[in-house]
C-alpha positions in Angstrom: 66.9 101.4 191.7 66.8 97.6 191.2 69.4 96.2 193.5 70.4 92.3 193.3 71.4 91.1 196.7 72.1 87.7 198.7 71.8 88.9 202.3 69.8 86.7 203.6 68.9 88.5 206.7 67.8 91.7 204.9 65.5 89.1 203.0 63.9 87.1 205.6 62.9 90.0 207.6 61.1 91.2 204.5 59.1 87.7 203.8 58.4 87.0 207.2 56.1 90.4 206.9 53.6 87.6 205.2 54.9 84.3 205.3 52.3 82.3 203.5 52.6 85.0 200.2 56.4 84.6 199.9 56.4 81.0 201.5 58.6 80.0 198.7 60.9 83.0 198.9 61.3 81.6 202.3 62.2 78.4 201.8 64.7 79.4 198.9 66.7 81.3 201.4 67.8 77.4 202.2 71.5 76.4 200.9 70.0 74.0 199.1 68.1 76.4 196.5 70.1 79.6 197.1 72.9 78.9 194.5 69.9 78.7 192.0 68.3 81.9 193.0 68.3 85.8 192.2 66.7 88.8 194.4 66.1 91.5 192.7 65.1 93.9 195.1 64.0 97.8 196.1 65.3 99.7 199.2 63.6 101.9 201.3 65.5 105.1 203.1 67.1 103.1 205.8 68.8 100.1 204.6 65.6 97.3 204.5 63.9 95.8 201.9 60.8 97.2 200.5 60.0 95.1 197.3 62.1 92.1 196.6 61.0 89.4 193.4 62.9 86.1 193.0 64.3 84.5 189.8 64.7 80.7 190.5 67.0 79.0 188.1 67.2 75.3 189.9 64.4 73.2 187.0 63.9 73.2 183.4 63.0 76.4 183.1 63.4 80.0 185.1 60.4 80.5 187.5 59.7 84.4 188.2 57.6 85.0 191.7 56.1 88.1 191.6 54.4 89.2 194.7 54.3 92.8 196.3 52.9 94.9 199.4 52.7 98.3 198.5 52.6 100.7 195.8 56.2 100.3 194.7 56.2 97.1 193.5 54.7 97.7 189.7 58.1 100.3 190.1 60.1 97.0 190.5 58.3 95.4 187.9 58.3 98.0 185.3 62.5 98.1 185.8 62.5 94.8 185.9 60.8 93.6 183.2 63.9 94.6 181.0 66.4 92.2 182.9 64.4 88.7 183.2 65.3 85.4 181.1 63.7 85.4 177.1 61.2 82.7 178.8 60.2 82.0 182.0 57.3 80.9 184.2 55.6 83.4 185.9 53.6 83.9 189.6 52.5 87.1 189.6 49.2 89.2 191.1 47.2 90.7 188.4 48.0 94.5 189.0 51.8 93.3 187.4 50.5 92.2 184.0 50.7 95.3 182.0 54.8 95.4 182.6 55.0 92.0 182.0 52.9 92.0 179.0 54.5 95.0 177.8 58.0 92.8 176.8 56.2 89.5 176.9 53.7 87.3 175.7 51.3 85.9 178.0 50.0 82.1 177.8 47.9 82.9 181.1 46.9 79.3 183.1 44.3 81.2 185.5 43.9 82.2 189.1 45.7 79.8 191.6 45.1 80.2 195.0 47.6 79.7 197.9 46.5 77.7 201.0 48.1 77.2 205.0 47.8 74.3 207.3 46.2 75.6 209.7 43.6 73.7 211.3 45.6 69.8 210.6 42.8 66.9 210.7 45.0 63.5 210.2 43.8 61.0 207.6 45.3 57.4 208.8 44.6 54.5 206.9 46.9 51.6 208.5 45.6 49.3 205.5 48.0 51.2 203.2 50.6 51.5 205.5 52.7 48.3 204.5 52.5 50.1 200.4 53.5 53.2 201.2 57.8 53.8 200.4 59.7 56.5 200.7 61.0 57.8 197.2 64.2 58.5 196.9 67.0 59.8 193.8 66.8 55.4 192.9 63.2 55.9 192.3 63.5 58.6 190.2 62.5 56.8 186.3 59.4 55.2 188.0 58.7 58.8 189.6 58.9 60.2 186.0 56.7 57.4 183.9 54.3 58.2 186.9 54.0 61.6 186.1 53.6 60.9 182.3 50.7 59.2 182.6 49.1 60.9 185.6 50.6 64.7 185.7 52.2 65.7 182.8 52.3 69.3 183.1 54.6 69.0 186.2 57.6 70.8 187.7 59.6 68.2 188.9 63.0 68.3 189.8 64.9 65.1 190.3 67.3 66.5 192.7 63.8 67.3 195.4 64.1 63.6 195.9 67.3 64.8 198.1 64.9 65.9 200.7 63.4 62.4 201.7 60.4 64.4 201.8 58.2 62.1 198.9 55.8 59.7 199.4 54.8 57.1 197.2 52.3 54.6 196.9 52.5 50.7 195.4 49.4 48.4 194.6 49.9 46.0 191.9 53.2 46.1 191.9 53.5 49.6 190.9 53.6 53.4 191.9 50.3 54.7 191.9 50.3 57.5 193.6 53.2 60.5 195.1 53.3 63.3 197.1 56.5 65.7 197.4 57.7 68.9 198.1 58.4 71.9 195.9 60.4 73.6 198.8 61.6 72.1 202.0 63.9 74.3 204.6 64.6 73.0 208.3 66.5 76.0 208.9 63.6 78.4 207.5 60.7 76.2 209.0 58.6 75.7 205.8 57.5 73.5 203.4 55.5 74.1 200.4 53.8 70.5 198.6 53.7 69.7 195.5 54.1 66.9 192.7 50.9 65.7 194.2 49.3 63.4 191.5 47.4 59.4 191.4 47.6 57.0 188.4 44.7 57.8 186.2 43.3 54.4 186.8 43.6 54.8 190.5 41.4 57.4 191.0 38.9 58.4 193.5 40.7 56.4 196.1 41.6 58.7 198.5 45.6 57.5 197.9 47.0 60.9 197.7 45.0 62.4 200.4 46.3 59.9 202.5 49.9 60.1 201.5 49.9 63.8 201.6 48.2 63.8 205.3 50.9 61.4 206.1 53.6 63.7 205.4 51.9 67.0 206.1 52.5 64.9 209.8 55.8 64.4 209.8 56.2 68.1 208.3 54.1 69.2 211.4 56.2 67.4 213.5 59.4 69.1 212.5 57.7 72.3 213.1 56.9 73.2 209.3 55.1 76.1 208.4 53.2 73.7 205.5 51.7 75.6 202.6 50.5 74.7 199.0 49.6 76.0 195.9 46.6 74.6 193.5 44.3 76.1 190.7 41.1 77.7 192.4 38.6 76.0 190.0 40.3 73.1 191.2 37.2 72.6 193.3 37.8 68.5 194.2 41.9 69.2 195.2 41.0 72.4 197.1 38.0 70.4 199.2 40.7 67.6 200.0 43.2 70.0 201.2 40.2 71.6 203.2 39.7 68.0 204.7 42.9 67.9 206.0 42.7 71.1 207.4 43.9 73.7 204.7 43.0 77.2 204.6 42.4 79.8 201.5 44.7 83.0 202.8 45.8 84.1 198.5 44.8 84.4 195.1 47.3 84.7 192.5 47.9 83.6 188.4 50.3 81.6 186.4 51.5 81.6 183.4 54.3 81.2 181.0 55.9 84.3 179.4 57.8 84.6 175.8 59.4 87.5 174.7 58.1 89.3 172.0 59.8 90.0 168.9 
C-alpha cells in the first residue's frame, strides 16, 4: 500500500542507504524544497521505509525521481503510476518503464549517468578571478537570455538564485558563462550542480570548468557531499568533471512523460 508521508526522519534513514542514488531526495528533505515535494512511499513490517519515489512540484513542470533497491519497487511503481501529474519529467531506471509506459507516453532523452566528487583536483585560474560575480535573484534576466542562447533545454528555477550558490562569468561586458545548483542543503550536507552552460561563442575556454571547480571548493569547504548529473554520451562534460575529480557511481534515463488518451 502506497503511503504519502513527510517524516523526515523515516526518509533520510532510507536515502542515506545510498546517498549518491537519491542525492536529490536528500537535499529535498531541506525547508527550502520540502513545501514543493511529495513521498510516496512503501513500508516494510516494522515501521521503515522500503521504497520511497519523490514528486517535486517547485519548477515549470512536476519532476518524478524514480529510483529503487529491491524487488518492491516496480510494486510501487505499478500503484503508482495511476496517481502522478498528466505530465511530468521523469528519472527513472530502466526496469520501471513498462508501468510508466503503461499510462504514459514516453519522449525518452537517453541514459544519464550520476557522478560524486570524490577524488577533488582544484582548477585556479587567478586571471579570471577579477570577472567572476556571484549571481544573485538581481541577475536573474541576464541569467535567462544566457541560457537562451547557450542551454535552452534547462531547468532553471529563479528562486535557486536564493542559495548564493551560482557563479557567473563576465568578458566583454557580458555573462558568458554560469554554474549553479539544482539542490543545495546545509542541514542535509549535499549539493547536486547544475545549470552548468558557456555562451556558444565562448567555447572551449575552460570558463565553466573553472567556475564550477571554484564552487565545487567552497561546497567542499562547507562539507558538501557534491554530486551531478550529465548525459553519458556526453563524453567532453563527463571528461571535465573527471578532471576535477568526478567519479561514475549510476546510470539512469530521462525523459518526459504524457498521458495517453
Amino acid at each position: 500500500m502506497i503511503v504519502f508521508t513527510d517524516d523526515k526522519d523515516r526518509l533520510q534513514r532510507h536515502f542515506e542507504k545510498d546517498p549518491v542514488l537519491f542525492s536529490y531526495h536528500l537535499g529535498d528533505l531541506d525547508d527550502f524544497y520540502f513545501p514543493y515535494c511529495q513521498w510516496a512511499s512503501i513500508y516494510g513490517e516494522r515501521p521503515h521505509i522500503v521504497e520511497c519515489v519523490l514528486i517535486y512540484t517547485g519548477g515549470p513542470k512536476p519532476v518524478v525521481l524514480a529510483f529503487g533497491l529491491t524487488e518492491r519497487f516496480d510494486e510501487l511503481m505499478a500503484d503508482l503510476v495511476d496517481l502522478l501529474p498528466a505530465e511530468f519529467y521523469c528519472h527513472f531506471q530502466r526496469s520501471s518503464l513498462p508501468a510508466l509506459t503503461s499510462r504514459y507516453e514516453a519522449d525518452r532523452f537517453g541514459a544519464f549517468v550520476k557522478m560524486q566528487l570524490r577524488n577533488f583536483k582544484p582548477i585556479n585560474d587567478l586571471a579570471l578571478a577579477s570577472e567572476i560575480i556571484r549571481l544573485t535573484p538581481e541577475h536573474t534576466e541576464e541569467l535567462r537570455a544566457l541560457y537562451q542562447r547557450a542551454y535552452p533545454g534547462n531547468y532553471f528555477v529563479p528562486r535557486m538564485l536564493e542559495t548564493g550558490k551560482y557563479l557567473g562569468l563576465r568578458r566583454d561586458g557580458r555573462l558568458v558563462a554560469t554554474t549553479g545548483v539544482h539542490v543545495d542543503s546545509a542541514q542535509y550536507k549535499v549539493s547536486v550542480l547544475g545549470n552548468i552552460a558557456t555562451d556558444p561563442d565562448y567555447r572551449n575556454k575552460g570558463y565553466a570548468t573553472r567556475l564550477t571547480s571554484l564552487l565545487v571548493t567552497e561546497l567542499t569547504g562547507e562539507g558538501r557531499m557534491v554530486c551531478l548529473n550529465v548525459k553519458a554520451d556526453n563524453e567532453a562534460a563527463v571528461h571535465c568533471y573527471q578532471r576535477i575529480g568526478f567519479e561514475v557511481v549510476h546510470e539512469y534515463e530521462e525523459g518526459y512523460f504524457t498521458l495517453l488518451p
